[in-house]
C-alpha positions as CSV (number, residue, x, y, z in Angstrom):
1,X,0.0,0.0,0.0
2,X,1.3,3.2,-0.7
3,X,2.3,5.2,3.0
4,X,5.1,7.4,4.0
5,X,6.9,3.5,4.7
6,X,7.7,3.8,1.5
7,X,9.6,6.9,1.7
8,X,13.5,7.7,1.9
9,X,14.3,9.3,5.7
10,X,14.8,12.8,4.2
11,X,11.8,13.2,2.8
12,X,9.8,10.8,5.2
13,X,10.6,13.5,7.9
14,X,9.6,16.6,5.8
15,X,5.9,14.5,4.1
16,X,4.8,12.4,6.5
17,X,1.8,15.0,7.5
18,X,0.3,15.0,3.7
19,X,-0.9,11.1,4.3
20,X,-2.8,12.3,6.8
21,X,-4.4,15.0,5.1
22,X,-7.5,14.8,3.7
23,X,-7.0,14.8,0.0
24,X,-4.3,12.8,0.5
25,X,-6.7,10.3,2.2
26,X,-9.1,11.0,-0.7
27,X,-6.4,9.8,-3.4
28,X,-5.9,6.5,-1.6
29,X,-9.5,5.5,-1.6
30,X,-9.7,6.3,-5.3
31,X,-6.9,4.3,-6.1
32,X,-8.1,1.4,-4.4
33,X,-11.5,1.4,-5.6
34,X,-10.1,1.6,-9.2
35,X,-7.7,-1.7,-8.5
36,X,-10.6,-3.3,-6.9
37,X,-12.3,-2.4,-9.9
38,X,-9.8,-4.3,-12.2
39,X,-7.4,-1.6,-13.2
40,X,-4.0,-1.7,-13.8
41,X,-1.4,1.3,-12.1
42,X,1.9,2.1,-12.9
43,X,4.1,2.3,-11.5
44,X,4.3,-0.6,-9.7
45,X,2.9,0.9,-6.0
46,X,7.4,0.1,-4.6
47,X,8.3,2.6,-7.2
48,X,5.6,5.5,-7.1
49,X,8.2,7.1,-4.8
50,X,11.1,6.3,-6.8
51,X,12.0,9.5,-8.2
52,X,12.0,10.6,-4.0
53,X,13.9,7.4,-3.0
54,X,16.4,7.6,-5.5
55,X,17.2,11.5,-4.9
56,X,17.3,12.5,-1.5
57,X,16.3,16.0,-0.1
58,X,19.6,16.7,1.0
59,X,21.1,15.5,-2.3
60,X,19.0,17.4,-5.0
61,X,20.4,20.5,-6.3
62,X,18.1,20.0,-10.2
63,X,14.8,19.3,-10.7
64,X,13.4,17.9,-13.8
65,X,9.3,18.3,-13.8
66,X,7.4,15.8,-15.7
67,X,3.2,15.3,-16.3
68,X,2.6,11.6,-15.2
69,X,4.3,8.8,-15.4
70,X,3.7,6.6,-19.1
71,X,1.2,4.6,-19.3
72,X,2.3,1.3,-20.9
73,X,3.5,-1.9,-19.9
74,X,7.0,-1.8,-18.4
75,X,8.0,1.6,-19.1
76,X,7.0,3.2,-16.1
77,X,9.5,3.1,-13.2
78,X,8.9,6.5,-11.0
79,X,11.1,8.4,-12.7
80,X,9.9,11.5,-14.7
81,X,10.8,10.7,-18.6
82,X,13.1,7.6,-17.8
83,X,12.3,4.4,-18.9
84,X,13.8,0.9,-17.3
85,X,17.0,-0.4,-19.3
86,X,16.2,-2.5,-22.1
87,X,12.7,-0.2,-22.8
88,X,12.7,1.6,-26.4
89,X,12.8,5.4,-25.8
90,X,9.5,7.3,-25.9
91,X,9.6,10.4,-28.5
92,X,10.2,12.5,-25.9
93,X,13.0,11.2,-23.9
94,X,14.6,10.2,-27.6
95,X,14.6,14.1,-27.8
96,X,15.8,15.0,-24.9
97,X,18.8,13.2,-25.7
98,X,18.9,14.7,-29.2
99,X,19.2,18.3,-26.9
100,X,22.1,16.7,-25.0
101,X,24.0,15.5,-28.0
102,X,23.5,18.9,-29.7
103,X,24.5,21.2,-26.6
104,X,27.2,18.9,-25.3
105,X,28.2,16.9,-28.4
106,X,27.2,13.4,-26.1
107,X,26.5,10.3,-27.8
108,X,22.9,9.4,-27.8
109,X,23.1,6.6,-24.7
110,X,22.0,2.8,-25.2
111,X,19.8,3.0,-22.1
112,X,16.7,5.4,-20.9
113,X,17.1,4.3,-17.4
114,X,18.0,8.2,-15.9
115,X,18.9,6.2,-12.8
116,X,22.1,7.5,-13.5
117,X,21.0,11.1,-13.2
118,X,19.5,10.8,-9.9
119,X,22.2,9.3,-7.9
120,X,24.1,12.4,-8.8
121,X,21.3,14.9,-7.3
122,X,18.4,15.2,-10.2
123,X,15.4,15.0,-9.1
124,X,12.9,13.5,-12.0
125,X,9.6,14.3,-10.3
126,X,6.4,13.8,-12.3
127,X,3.9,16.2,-11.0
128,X,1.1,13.5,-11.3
129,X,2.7,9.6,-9.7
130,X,0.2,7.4,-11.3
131,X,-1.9,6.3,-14.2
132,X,-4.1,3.6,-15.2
133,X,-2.7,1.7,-18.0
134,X,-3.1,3.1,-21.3
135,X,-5.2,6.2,-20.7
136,X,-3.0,8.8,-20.2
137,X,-3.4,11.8,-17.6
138,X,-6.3,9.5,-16.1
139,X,-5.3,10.6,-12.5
140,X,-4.5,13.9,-12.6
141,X,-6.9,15.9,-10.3
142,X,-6.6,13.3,-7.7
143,X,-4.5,14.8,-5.1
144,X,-1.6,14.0,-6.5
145,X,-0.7,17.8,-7.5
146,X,-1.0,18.8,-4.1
147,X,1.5,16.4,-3.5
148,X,3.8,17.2,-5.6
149,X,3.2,20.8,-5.5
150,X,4.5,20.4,-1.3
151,X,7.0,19.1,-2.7
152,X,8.3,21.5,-4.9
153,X,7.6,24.4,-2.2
154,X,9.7,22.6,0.2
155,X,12.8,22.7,-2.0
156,X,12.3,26.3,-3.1
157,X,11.7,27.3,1.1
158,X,14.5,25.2,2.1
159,X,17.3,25.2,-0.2
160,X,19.2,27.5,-2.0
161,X,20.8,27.3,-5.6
162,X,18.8,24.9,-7.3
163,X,18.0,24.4,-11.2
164,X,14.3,23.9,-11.8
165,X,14.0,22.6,-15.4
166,X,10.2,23.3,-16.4
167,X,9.5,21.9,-19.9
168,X,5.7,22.7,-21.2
169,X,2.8,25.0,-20.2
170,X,2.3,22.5,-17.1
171,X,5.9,22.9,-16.0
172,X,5.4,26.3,-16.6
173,X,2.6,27.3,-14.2
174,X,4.8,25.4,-11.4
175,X,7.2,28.7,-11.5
176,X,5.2,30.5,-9.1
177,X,6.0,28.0,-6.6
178,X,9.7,28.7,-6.6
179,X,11.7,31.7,-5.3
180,X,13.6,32.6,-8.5
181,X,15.9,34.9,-6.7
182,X,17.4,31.7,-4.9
183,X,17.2,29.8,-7.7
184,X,17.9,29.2,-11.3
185,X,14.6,28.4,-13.1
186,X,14.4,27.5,-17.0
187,X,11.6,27.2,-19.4
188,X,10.9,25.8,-22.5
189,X,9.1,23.9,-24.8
190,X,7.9,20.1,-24.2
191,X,10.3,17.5,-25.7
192,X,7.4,15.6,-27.2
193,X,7.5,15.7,-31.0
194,X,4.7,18.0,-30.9
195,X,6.3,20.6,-29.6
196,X,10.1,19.9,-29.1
197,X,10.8,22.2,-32.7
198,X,8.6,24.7,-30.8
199,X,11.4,25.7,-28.3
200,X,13.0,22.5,-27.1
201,X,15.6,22.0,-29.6
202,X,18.4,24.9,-29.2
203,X,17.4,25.4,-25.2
204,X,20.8,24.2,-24.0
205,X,19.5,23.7,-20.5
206,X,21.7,21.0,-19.8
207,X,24.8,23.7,-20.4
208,X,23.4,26.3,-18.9
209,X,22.2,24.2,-15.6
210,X,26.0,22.8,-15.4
211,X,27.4,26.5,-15.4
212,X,25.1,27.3,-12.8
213,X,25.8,24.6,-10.3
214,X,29.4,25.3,-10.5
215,X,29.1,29.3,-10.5
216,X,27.4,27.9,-7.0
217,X,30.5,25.9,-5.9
218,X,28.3,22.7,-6.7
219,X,29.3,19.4,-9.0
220,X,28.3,19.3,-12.8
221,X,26.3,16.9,-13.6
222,X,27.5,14.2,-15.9
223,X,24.6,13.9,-17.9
């Protein structure tokens, strides 16, 4: 069952309150009517925290804001835009790495599993952390975005110097959760292929969050 058990220490201590709260209580009934009802999640309920578990509070120093998690078999794994190793790349992530290979001349990887990125402080948080298989968006308005939205607050209150990467109108609106005079926020257009030519491709925010971090005495990131 999803609970604050499932939660890294770090962010155990600073969350625990919202599974108490009513909405939060609200989105846990829903859920559970739906499986009782037949329906399929993903994540898997071990890895709706992933993105949380994998990146701890203390660690993150660049957020990476996604919608909700996809919505086929196996390629949900808690991580916004990642997919698990051996999983062909969405459109999206597929241009994301197209962006990294033209700002930092990096070969396109062999994996989608942004595992990698995590461990070294990235923060791939989906705003929404489930969906019912194949019907994308289907549990947005839950409570979820409260969640998340906590979340997001608490990093902007309680750190300094961080690199909010906001991709799409969605990511957008989440910019007046975050005190840009303590950090770096940057905006552009969604990676998916509708939009990606729209703003995406030619952002160079992988460039410009690396010179941030270390203008801020912190470590690139080897992306």
């Amino acid at each position: 069952m999803i609970s604050a058990a499932l939660l890294e220490k770090s962010w155990s201590e600073r969350l625990t309150n919202e599974f108490g709260k009513d909405y939060f209580q609200q989105l846990l009934f829903q859920l559970k009517l739906e499986k009782e009802a037949g329906f399929t999640h993903y994540p898997a309920e071990q890895l709706v925290f992933h993105a949380l578990n994998s990146c701890s509070f203390e660690k993150t120093k660049v957020v990476i804001l996604g919608q909700d998690p996809y919505h086929g078999p196996g390629q949900a794994h808690g991580l916004s835009f990642s997919v698990p190793e051996g999983v062909r790349f969405p459109p999206s992530l597929r241009n994301i790495f197209k962006e990294l290979h033209a700002d930092l001349g990096l070969t396109i990887p062999a994996s989608g599993d942004l595992d990698r990125w995590a461990k070294q402080g990235v923060l791939l948080l989906n705003t929404v952390l489930s969906v019912r298989e194949n019907e994308a968006g289907s549990h947005r308005q839950l409570g979820w975005e409260q969640f998340t939205d906590q979340i997001i607050r608490l990093l902007s209150t309680e750190k300094s110097g961080l690199v909010f990467l906001l991709w799409g109108k969605f990511a957008h609106e989440k910019a007046a959760l975050i005190n840009q005079g303590k950090h770096l926020v940057l905006k552009a257009a969604h990676p998916s292929p509708l939009s990606a030519y729209a703003g995406f491709f030619g952002c160079k925010h992988f460039s410009q969050t690396n010179a941030y971090l270390t203008k801020n005495g912190k470590q690139a990131i080897v992306w």
